[in-house]
N, C-alpha and C positions, 0 to 999 in steps of 0.2 A: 819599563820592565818590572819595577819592583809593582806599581798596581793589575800587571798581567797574572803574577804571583800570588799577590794577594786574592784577585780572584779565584784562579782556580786552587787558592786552598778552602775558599768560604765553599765554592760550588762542589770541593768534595767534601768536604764537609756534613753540604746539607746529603749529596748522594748517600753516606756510610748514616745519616741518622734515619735516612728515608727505608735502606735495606736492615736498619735492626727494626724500625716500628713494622718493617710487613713482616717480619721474624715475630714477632714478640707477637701480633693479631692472631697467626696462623698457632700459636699454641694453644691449645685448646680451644681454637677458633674466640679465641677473645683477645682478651682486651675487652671483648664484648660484653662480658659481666663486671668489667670493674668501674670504681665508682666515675661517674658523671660532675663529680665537682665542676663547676664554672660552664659547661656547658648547658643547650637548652634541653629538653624532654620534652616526649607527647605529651599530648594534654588531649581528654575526649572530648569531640564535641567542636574541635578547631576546623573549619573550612577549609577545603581546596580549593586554589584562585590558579586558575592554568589562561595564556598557559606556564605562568610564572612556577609556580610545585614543579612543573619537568626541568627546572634548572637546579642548581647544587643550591644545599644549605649551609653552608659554611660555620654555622653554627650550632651544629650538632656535628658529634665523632666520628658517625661512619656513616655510609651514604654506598649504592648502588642502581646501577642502570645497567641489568641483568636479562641478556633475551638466550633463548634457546630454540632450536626449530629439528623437527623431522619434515626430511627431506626425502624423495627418490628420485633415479634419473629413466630414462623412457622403457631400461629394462627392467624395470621391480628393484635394484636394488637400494639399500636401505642407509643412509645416512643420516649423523647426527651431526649438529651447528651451535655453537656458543661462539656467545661476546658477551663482555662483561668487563663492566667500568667500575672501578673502587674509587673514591674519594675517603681519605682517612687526616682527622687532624687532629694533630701530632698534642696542640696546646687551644686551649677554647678561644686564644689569639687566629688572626686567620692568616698572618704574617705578612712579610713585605716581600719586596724586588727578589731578593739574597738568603731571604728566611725561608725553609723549609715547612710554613706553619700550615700548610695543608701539603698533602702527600696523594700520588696518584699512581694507581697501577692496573693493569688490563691484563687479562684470560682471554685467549683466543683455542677454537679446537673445534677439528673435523674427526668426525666417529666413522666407519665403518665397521660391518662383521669382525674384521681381522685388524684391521690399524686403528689406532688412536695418536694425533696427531696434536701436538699443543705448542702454545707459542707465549710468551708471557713479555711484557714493556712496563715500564715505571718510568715517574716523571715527576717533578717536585711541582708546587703552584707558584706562579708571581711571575713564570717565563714568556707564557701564553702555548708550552709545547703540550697542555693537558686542560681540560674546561670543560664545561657544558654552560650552555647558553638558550635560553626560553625563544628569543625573537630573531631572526628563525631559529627552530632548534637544531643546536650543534652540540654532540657530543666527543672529542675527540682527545687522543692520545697518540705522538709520536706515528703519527700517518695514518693511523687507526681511527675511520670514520663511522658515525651513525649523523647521518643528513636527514633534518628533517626535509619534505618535498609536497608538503598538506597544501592545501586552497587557503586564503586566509580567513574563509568560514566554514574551514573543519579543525578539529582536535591537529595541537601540533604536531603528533604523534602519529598519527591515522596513515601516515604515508612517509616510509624512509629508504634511504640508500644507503646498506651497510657494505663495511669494507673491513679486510685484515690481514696479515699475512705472517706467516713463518717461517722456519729453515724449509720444510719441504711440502707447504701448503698455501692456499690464498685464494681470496671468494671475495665475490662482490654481489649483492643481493636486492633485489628491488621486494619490497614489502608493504603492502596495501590492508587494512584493514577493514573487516565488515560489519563489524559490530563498535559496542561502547566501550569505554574504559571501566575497570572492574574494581570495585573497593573493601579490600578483605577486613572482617573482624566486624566493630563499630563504625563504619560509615568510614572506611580507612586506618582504625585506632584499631591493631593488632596487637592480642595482649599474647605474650608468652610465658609468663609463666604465672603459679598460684599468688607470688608476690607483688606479681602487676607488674613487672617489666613488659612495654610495648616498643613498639616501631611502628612509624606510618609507613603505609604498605598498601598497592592499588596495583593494578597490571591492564596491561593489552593481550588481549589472551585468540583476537579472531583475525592476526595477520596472517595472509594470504602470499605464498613470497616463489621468487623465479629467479636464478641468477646462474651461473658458475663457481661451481670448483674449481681449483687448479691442486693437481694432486701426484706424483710422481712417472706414476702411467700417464697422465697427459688431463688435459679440461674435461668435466661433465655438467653436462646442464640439469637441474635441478629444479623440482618446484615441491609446494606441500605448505604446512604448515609453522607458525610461530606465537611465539609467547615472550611478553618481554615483561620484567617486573621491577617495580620502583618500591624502592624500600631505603629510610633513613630511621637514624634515632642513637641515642649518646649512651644508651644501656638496657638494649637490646634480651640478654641474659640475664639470668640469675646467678651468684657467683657457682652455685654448685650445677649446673647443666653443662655436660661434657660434649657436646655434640648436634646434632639433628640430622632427620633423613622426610627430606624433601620432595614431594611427588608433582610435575600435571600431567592431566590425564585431558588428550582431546579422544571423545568417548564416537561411536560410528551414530549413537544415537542424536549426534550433534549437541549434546550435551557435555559439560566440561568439569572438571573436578581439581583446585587446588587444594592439598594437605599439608602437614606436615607436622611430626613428632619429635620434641625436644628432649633428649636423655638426658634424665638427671642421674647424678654421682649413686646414688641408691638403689637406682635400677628400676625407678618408674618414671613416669612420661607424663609430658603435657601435650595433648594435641589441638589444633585447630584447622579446620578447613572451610571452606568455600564452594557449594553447589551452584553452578553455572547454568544452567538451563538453557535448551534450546531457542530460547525467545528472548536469552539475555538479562531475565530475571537472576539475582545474584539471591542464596539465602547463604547465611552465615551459620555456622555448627561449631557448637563450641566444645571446648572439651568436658566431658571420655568417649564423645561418640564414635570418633573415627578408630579403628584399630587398622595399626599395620604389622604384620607377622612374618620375622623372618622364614626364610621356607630352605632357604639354600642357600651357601654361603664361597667365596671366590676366594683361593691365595692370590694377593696382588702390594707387591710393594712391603713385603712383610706383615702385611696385615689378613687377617679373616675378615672379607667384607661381604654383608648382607648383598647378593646382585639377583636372588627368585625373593619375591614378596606375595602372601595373601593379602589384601585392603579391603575392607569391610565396611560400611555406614549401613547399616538396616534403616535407617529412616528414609533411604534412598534405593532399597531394595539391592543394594550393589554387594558382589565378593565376586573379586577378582584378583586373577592371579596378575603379576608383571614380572616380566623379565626383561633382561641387560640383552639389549642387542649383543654387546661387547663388552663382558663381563670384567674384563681388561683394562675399561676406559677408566684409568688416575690419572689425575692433572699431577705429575709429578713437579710444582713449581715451589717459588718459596711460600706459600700458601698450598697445602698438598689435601686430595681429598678427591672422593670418586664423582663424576660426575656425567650423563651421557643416554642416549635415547633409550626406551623399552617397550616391547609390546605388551598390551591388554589385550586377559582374552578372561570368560567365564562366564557371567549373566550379563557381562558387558566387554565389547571386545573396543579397539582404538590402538592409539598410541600414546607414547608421550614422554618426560623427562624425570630421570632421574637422579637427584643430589643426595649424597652423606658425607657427612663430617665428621671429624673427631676419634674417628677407627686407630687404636692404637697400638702402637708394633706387638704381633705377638710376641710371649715369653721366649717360645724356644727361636725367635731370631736375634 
C-alpha cells in the first residue's frame, strides 16, 4: 500500500509540474525567449538525416509536429483541421521512468463557418502514453495518432493516418503527399529575429487528405488540402517579441506561400517567409520584404484579434486580402491563441491557415 502511495504522489507530482510548465510557455508564448542554458541550439549549415529529424530531439526545449488542413464535404462547405504535438523540456535532463523531464501536450480542432471545436490532452515522458518515433513514424499522444504508412523508399512522412477526438468532435484522415519536403530560412536554419534567435524549421506543405468528420449533426466526409510543419529549437525568441501571426497560403496558382511576423514589445516586426512554387522550387525572403496589414479586427475571448489581413511581397507580384472563415476560431486551452482556416482572394485567390499569438486582453475587460 505504502509504495501505491508513493506512486501516485510522484505521478501527481510530475502532472501539477507538467500543467504549471504549459502555464508558464503559454505566457507570452515563451519560455520561448528565455535563456537556453544547458540545452543545444541551431547551428547553420547542420544537415538533415531523415528519417531520423522527423523523431523528437530531446535535447532542445521545445519541439513541434504541427499540421493544419482545409477541408470541404461534397456540398461546398468549408472546414478547418489542426493537430499538433508539443514536446517541451521541463530541464536539458531528459529524465527518467517517474521524472517529468520532458513534457507532452496536443491541440486538436475542427473549424467550421459557425463552430470552432477544440480539444486539448497532456502527457508526461518516460510512460510511453506520448512519443514520436523515426522507424516507422509514430507520433502519438493518449490515443491521439499521426501513423506514418510511406513505402520504405519514400519520405516517412509522405503518407499518414491521422486521428483525434474530443467532447463533441473526431476525425480520421488518410494523407498522401505530392510533392517534396520544404526547408524554411537557410536550408532549414529559420532566424527570427535581428538577434539571431532561430529554430530548425522544414514542412510538408502538398498533402493531399480524405477522411471523416464526426461532428454533432452526425459524420462528413471530407477531402482537400494539408500542411504539416516541423519546427524545434531551445530559444526560439528574442526576450522582447510578444507574439507572432502566422500565415500558409495554398495559392489556386498552385503556388504556395509560408510567412510570418514576430511582434516585438516596440511595435515593429521581424518577418520571414517562404515562396513555394509551382514546380516545388523553394525561394527564401528574408526580412522587411513580406508585409502583413491588419485590415479588421474580431472581439474574441476579450481580446481585439486581427482576423481580415492585407499580405503583400512585391517581389512576388502578390497583395492579397485573407480572411477568417471563422473569425471566432480561439483555441481557448491552457495555451490560448487564434488559430484556423481563411480565404485568399486579390491578384491571387486560394486558401489557407491562419495562426496569432500573444493578443492580449483588452483594457476595458
Amino acid at each position: 500500500m505504502r509504495t501505491s502511495w508513493n506512486r501516485i504522489i510522484v505521478v501527481a507530482t510530475a502532472i501539477i509540474a507538467i500543467l504549471g510548465a504549459v502555464q508558464a510557455l503559454g505566457q507570452g508564448f515563451s519560455g520561448l525567449g528565455g535563456d537556453a542554458e544547458g540545452f543545444s541550439v541551431p547551428e547553420p549549415g547542420k544537415p538533415f538525416v531523415f528519417p531520423r529529424d522527423h523523431a523528437a530531439h530531446n535535447d532542445y526545449r521545445i519541439e513541434w509536429w504541427y499540421l493544419t488542413a482545409n477541408l470541404s464535404d461534397a456540398d461546398g462547405n468549408r472546414y478547418g483541421l489542426q493537430w499538433t504535438l508539443f514536446r517541451s523540456a521541463l530541464t536539458p535532463e531528459a529524465g527518467t521512468r517517474f521524472s517529468p523531464g520532458q513534457m507532452w501536450f496536443a491541440h486538436a480542432a475542427v473549424t467550421t463557418a459557425s463552430k470552432h471545436f477544440t480539444s486539448e490532452t497532456i502527457a508526461r515522458g518516460g510512460l510511453g502514453t506520448a512519443g514520436v518515433t523515426a522507424e516507422p513514424f509514430k507520433a502519438w499522444i493518449n490515443g491521439w495518432e499521426m501513423l506514418g504508412q510511406a513505402k520504405p523508399s519514400d519520405d516517412a512522412l509522405s503518407r499518414l493516418r491521422l486521428k483525434a477526438s474530443g467532447g463533441e468532435f473526431s476525425y480520421d484522415m488518410e494523407l498522401v503527399s505530392d510533392g517534396p519536403l520544404v526547408f524554411h530560412g537557410d536550408g532549414g536554419y529559420s532566424v527570427k529575429s535581428e538577434t539571431g534567435q532561430a529554430s530548425y524549421y522544414y514542412s510538408q506543405p502538398f498533402y493531399k487528405v480524405r477522411g471523416t468528420i464526426n461532428l454533432p449533426d452526425g459524420p462528413v466526409e471530407v477531402s482537400g488540402n494539408a500542411w504539416l510543419d516541423r519546427e524545434w529549437s531551445s530559444q526560439p525568441l528574442s526576450a522582447d517579441q510578444t507574439g507572432w501571426d502566422w500565415i500558409s497560403l495554398h495559392l489556386d496558382t498552385g503556388d504556395k506561400l509560408m510567412g510570418f511576423q514576430l511582434r516585438n514589445a516596440d511595435g515593429s516586426v521581424y518577418t520571414s517567409a517562404s515562396w513555394i512554387g509551382a514546380d516545388s522550387v523553394t525561394e527564401p525572403i528574408p526580412d522587411p520584404h513580406l508585409k502583413m496589414e491588419p485590415l479588421s479586427r474580431t472581439a474574441v475571448a476579450g481580446r481585439q484579434v486581427p482576423t481580415r489581413w492585407r499580405v503583400t511581397l512585391p517581389r512576388r507580384n502578390l497583395d492579397v486580402t485573407i480572411d477568417a472563415v471563422n473569425p471566432k476560431a480561439w483555441m481557448d486551452l491552457s495555451i490560448a491563441y487564434w488559430e484556423g482556416p481563411v480565404a485568399v482572394s486579390g491578384t491571387h485567390s486560394g486558401i489557407g491557415y491562419l495562426e496569432m499569438t500573444g493578443y492580449p486582453v483588452s483594457a476595458a475587460n
